[in-house]
N, C-alpha and C positions, 0 to 999 in steps of 0.2 A: 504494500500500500504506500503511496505517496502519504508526504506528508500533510498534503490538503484533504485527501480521501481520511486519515485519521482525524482530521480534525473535523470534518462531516461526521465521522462515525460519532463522536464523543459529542458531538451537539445532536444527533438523534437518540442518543441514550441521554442524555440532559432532558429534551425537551419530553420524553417517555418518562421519565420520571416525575417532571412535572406534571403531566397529565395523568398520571395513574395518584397522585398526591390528591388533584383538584377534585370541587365538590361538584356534584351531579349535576347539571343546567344546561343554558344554550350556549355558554361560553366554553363549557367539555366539550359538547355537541361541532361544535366550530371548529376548535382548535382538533378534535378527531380528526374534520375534512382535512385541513391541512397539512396535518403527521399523518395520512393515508397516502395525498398526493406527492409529499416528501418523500416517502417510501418507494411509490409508482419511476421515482424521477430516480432516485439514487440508483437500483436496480437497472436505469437505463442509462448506470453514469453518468446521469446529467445532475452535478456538483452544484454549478451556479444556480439551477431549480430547485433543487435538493436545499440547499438554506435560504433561498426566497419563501418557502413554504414551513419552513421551521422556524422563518422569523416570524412567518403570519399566524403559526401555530402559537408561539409565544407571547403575540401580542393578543390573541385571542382570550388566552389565556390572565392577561392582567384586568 
């Protein structure tokens, strides 16, 4: 792994842990879509996708 793909990984185990932390509502609801399409993007290597979507998960999340 590059060291950008590790640093993707350890912001999807971040932002996974946030999410499994958070309380039930439409903010978990949200931020799921976006740690789903993170997932969708990583798996196609696409890095730059991959934390535009883990930042929208995150933000969904505050």
């Amino acid at each position: 792994m590059t060291p950008e793909q590790n640093k993707t990984a350890e912001k999807m185990t971040s932002v996974k842990a946030a999410w499994d932390k958070a309380p039930s509502g439409p903010k978990k609801d949200a931020a799921l879509k976006h740690y789903q399409a993170a997932e969708k993007a990583n798996t196609a290597k696409n890095d730059v996708e991959t934390n535009k979507e883990l930042d929208a998960a995150t933000h969904a999340l505050a």
